[in-house]
Structures are given as structure tokens and as C-alpha cells.
C-alpha positions as CSV (number, residue, x, y, z in Angstrom):
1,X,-77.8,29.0,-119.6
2,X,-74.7,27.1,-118.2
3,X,-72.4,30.5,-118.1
4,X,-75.4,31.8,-116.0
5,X,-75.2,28.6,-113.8
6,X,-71.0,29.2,-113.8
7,X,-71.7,32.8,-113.1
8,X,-74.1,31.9,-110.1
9,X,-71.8,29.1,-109.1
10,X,-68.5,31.6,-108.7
11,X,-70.6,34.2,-107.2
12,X,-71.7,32.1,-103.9
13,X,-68.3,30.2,-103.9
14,X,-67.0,33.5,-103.5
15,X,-70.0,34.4,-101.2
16,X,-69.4,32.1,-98.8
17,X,-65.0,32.4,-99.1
18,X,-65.8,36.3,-98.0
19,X,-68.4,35.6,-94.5
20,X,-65.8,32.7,-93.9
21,X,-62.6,35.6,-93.8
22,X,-65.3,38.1,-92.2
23,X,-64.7,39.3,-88.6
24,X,-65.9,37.0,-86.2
25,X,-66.4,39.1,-83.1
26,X,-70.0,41.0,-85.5
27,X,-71.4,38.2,-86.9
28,X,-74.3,37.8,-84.5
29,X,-74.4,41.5,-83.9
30,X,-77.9,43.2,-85.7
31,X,-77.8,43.5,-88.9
32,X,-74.7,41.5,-89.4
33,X,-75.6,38.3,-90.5
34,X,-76.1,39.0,-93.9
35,X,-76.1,41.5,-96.5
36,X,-80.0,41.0,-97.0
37,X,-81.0,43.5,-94.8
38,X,-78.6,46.5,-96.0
39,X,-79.5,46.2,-99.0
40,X,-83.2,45.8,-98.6
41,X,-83.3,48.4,-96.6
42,X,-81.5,50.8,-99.1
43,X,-83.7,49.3,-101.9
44,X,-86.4,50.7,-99.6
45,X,-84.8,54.3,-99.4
46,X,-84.7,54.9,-103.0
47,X,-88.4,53.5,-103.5
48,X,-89.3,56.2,-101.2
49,X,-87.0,58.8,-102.7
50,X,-89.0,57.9,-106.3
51,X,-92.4,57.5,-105.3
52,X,-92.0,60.3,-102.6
53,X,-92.2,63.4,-104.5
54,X,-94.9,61.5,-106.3
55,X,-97.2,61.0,-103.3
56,X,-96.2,64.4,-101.8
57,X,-97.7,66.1,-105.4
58,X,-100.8,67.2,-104.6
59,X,-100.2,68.0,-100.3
60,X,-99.0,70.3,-98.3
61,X,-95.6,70.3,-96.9
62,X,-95.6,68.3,-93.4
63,X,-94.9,71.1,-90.7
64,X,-92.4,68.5,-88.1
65,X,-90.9,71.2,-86.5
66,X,-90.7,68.9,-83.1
67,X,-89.8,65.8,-85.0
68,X,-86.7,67.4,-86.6
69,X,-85.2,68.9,-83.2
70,X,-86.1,65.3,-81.5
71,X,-84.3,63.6,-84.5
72,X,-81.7,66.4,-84.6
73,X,-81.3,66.3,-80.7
74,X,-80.9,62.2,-81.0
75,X,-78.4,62.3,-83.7
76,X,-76.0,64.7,-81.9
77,X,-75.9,62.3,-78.8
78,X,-75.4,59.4,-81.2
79,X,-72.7,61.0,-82.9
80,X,-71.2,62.4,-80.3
81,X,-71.1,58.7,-78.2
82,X,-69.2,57.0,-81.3
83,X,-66.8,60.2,-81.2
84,X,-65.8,60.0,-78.1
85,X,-65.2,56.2,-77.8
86,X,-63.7,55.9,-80.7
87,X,-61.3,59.0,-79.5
88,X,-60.9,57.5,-76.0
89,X,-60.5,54.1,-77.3
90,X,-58.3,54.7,-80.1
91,X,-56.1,57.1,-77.8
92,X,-56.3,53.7,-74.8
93,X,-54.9,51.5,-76.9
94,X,-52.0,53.9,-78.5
95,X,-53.8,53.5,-82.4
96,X,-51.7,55.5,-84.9
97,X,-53.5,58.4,-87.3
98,X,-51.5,57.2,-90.4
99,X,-51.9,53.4,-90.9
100,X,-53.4,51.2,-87.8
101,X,-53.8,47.7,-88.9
102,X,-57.1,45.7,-87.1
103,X,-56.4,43.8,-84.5
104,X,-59.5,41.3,-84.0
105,X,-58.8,40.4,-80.6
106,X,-61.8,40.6,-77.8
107,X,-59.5,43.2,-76.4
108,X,-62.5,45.6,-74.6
109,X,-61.4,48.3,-76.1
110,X,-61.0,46.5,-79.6
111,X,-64.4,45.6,-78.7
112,X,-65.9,49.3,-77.8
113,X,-64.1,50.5,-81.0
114,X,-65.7,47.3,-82.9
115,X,-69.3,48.6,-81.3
116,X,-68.6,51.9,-82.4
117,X,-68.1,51.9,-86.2
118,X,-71.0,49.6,-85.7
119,X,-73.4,52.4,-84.3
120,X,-71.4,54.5,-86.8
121,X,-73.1,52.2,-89.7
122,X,-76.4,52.0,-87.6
123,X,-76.1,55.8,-88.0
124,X,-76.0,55.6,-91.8
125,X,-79.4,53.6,-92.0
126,X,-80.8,56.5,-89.6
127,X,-79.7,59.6,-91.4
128,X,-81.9,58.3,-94.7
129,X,-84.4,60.0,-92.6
130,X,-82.8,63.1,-94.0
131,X,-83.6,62.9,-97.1
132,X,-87.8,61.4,-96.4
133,X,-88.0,64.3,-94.3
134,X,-86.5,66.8,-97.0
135,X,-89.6,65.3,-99.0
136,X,-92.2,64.8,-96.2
137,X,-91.4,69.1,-96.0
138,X,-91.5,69.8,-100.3
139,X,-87.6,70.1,-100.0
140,X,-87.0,68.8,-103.2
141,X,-84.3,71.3,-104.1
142,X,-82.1,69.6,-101.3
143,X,-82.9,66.1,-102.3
144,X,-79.9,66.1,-105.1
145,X,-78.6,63.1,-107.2
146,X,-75.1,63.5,-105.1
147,X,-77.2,63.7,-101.5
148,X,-79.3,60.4,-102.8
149,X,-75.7,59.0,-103.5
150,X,-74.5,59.8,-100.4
151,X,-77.0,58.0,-98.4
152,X,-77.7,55.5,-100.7
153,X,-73.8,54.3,-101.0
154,X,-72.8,54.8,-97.1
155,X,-75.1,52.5,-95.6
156,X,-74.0,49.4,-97.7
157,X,-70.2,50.4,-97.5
158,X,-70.4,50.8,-93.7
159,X,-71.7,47.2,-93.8
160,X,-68.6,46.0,-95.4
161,X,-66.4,48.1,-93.1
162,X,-67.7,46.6,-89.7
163,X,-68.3,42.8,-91.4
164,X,-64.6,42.7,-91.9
165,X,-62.6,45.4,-90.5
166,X,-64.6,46.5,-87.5
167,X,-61.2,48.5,-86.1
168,X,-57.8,49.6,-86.9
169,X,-57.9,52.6,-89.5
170,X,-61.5,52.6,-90.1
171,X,-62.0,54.5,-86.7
172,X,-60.6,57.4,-88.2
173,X,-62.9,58.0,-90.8
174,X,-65.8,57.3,-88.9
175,X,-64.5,59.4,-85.9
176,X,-63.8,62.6,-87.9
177,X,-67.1,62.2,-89.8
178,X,-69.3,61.7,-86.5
179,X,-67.6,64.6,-85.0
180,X,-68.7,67.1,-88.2
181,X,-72.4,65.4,-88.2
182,X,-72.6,66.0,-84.6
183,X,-71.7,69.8,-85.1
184,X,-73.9,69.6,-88.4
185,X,-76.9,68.6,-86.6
């Protein structure tokens, strides 16, 4: 019982060492506070991609034809806003393609790349829609253990990217990847 204790003990000193080293300009910002939320809320997205098929059994496929291009319609402007600040913004303040180290300044456009990757991780949560629509239509065949991965791992690390390096390189990354889901959508 007392390793258990040490373990707990090591855990939250290192807890608390990691949200006093995070970035300070997200910390109120939605969903930032804690990792709570993220992860309940990606707990909750692989409930739904168990039980899903489960409670989908016996029904027939939802037809949400107008609720797919709505959703598709949505995520191309949302993808396409954090690709083109994060272009413009990036480009503004000279921000190198190979290695651009973070710069946590209240610089505005620091700040509009900051709000960027964090609509890019907002984005993340939203696209688990993907896959309870897939089920809500008897897509099963597209609901794969790699797609399940996908959503179920980017959400979380886009938490860690914007609690502590909300800039420098991670634009790129997010940039190029909300420029292909903008053409993908």
C-alpha cells in the first residue's frame, strides 16, 4: 500500500511541476484548465464507439443527408479559418518551416497563432462526430481500429500541444493538416 501512496505522491508532484511550466497565456481559455475534460470526453467517444454498433443492431441506418453537408459545410470554414491564420500569422511574424521555437509573448499575432492551434484542438473533439455518424449511418466497415485511434489519440495530444507549446513549430503541423481536412471535407 505505501508504493501505491509513493506512486500517487510522485504522480501529482509531477502533476502540479507540469501546469506550473504550462503556457500561461491558455490556462483560462475552455477546456484548458485541466486535463479532466479531454479525457472525459474521449472516454465518452469510445463508450459510444462500443455500445454504438450495439444500439444500432436491430435499426435502420439514420438517413442525415442534411446533417452531414451542415457538418461538412461547418468543418471546411473551421478548417479553413485556422489555415489561414496560422499561414498569415506565421508568414507576419517571419516563423521558419524547419525549427521555430515558441515564443510565449502576448505578441497579437503570437496570440492569434495561440488561438488557432487552439480551435485546431477544438476541431479534434468535433471531428469524433465522424466516426458516431459512420455508426448512426451502419458504416461499420469505415469505423477501423486505426480511424478509432486516430480520433481517440488526437484530441488528448492536441491538449498537450496548446497547454504548453501553443506556437512556434506546432503551427506547422496543424496548418498543413487543417488545409487537407478542409479539402477532405
Amino acid at each position: 500500500m505505501e508504493l501505491v501512496q509513493d506512486k500517487v505522491r510522485q504522480f501529482q508532484k509531477f502533476y502540479d511541476w507540469a501546469h506550473s511550466v504550462s503556457d500561461e497565456r491558455v490556462k483560462d481559455w475552455f477546456l484548458m484548465q485541466g486535463y479532466a475534460p479531454t479525457l472525459m470526453i474521449t472516454g465518452l467517444y469510445l463508450l459510444a464507439v462500443y455500445i454504438g454498433p450495439k444500439l444500432m443492431k436491430d435499426r435502420e441506418p439514420f438517413q442525415l443527408k442534411w446533417a452531414l453537408v451542415i457538418y461538412n459545410f461547418a468543418m471546411v470554414i473551421l478548417n479553413f479559418h485556422i489555415t489561414t491564420e496560422l499561414l498569415y500569422n506565421s508568414t507576419m511574424l517571419g516563423y521558419s518551416y524547419r525549427c521555430q521555437l515558441v515564443d510565449y509573448s502576448y505578441d497579437p499575432h503570437e496570440m492569434r497563432i495561440a488561438k488557432a492551434l487552439w480551435w485546431f484542438y477544438f476541431s479534434k473533439c468535433v471531428e469524433m462526430l465522424d466516426t458516431i455518424f459512420f455508426i448512426m449511418r451502419k458504416k461499420n466497415n469505415q469505423v477501423s481500429f486505426l480511424h478509432v485511434y486516430h480520433h481517440a489519440t488526437m484530441f488528448p495530444i492536441w491538449y498537450m500541444g496548446v497547454k504548453w507549446v501553443a506556437g512556434g513549430q506546432s503551427f506547422f503541423g496543424a496548418m498543413v493538416n487543417s488545409f487537407i481536412h478542409m479539402l477532405n471535407h
